[in-house]
C-alpha positions in Angstrom: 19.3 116.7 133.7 15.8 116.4 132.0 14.7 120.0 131.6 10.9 118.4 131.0 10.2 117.6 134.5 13.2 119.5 136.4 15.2 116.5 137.7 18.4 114.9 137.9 18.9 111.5 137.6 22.3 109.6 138.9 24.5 106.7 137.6 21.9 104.7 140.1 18.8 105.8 138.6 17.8 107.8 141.4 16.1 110.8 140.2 16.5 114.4 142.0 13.3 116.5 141.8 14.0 120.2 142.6 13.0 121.3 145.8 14.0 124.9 146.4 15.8 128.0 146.0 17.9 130.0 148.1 20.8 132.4 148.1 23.8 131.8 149.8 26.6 134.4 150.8 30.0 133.8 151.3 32.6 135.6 154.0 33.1 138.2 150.9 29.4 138.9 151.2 29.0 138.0 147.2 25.4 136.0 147.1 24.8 133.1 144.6 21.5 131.9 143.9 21.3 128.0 144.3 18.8 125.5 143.1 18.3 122.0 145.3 17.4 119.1 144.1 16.7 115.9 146.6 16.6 112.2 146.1 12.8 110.9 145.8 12.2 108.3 148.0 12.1 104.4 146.9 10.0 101.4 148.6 12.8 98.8 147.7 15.8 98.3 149.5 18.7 98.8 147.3 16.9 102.6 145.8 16.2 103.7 149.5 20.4 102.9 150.0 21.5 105.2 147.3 19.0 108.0 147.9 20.0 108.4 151.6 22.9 109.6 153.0 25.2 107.6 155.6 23.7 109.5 158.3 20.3 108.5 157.4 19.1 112.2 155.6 17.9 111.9 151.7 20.4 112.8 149.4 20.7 116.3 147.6 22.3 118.2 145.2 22.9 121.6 145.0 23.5 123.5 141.9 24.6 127.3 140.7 22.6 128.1 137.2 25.2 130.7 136.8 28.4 128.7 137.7 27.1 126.0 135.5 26.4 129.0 132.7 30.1 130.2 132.9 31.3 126.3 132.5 29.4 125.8 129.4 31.0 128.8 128.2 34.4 128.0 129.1 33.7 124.3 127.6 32.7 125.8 124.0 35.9 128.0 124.5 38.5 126.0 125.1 37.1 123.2 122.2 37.3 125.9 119.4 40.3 125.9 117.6 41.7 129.3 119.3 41.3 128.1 122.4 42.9 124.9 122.2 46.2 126.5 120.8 46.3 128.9 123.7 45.3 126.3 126.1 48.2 124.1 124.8 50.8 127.0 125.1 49.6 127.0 128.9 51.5 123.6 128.8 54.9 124.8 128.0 54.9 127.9 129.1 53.1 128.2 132.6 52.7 124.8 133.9 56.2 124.2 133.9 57.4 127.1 136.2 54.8 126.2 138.9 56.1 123.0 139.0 59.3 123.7 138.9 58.6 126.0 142.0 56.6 123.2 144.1 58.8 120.5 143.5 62.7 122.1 143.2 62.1 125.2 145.2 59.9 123.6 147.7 57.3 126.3 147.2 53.6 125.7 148.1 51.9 128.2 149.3 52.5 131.8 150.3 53.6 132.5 154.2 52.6 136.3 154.3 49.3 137.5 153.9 47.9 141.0 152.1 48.2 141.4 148.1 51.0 143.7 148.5 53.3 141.1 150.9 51.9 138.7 148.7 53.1 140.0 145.3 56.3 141.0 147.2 57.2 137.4 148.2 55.9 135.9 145.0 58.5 138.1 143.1 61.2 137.3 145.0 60.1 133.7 144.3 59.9 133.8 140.6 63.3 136.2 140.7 65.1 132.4 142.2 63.7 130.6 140.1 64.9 133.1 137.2 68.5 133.4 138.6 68.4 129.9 138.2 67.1 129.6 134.4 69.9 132.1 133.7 72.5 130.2 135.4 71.9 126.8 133.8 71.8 129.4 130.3 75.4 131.2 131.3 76.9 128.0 132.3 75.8 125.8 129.1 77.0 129.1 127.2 80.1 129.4 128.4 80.9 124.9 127.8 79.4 125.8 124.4 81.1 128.5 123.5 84.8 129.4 124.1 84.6 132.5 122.3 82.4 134.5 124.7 84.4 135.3 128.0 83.0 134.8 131.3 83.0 138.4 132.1 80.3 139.3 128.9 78.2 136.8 130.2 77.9 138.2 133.7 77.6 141.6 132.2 74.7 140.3 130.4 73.3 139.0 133.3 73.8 142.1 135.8 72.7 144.1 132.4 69.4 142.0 132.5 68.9 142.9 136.0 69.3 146.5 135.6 67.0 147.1 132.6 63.9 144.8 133.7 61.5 146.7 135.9 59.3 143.7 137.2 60.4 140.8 139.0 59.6 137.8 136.8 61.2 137.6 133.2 59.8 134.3 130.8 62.4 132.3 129.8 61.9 132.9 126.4 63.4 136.7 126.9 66.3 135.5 129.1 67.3 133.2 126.0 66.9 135.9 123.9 68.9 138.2 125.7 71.6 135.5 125.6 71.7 134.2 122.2 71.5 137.2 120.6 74.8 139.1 120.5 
């Protein structure tokens, strides 16, 4: 972007001279203001090819000040030093549940619609995949450790069931809950 003379300029060296804006509304009815840039026209052959489309109209780009704002922002976030620890926790701690719910659960997307159905079925979701975190935990525990009977590790379990109110429990707490006797 050269801020001098408003343009764009691509990878090509086609250069994008703003042309308009407008304000677009989505089905939400929340407008954003966009600026458009198009693709100056070129007497030679190979500049006219990259500032046209394939059907024949000049090439544009359009572009959300505001968007592009909250992006910076976001950028200059993330690269400070508290951001890229709490971005790097994301890793471990999130990343790895949705995955394990794609690809071992076979979940992709929600079949219900509506927050509340949605919430609903999501719980029950995360709830299998925790039943399964505290199996794998019960059943390393009980190869580990002879000393621990199998009936205070199911009370444990059905006691973790009882006393947590929502429907998704980290990891982290059902280890806890576990290890600590």
């Amino acid at each position: 972007y050269d801020n001098a003379t408003d343009s764009f300029t691509d990878q090509h060296h086609i250069q994008f001279s703003f042309k308009q804006v407008y304000n677009r509304t989505d089905k939400y009815g929340f407008q954003r203001t966009i600026r458009k840039y198009e693709a100056n026209q070129y007497d030679d052959p190979e500049g006219y090819h990259y500032s046209i489309t394939e059907r024949g109209n000049q090439r544009s780009i359009q572009i959300n000040p505001h968007w592009e704002m909250e992006k910076r922002l976001i950028r200059v976030k993330l690269s400070s030093k508290t951001g890229a620890s709490i971005y790097a926790k994301r890793k471990i701690e999130v990343e790895p549940v949705f995955g394990n719910l794609k690809a071992n659960l076979a979940f992709k997307r929600l079949s219900v619609r509506g927050l509340e159905k949605a919430k609903n079925e999501l719980g029950i979701i995360l709830m299998a995949g925790n039943l399964k975190k505290m199996m794998k935990i019960i059943l390393s525990s009980r190869q580990q450790s002879q000393k621990s009977s199998w009936k205070n590790l199911v009370n444990k379990f059905f006691q973790l069931l009882f006393y947590s109110e929502v429907s998704f429990v980290p990891a982290t707490f059902l280890i806890l809950i576990f290890v600590w006797k």
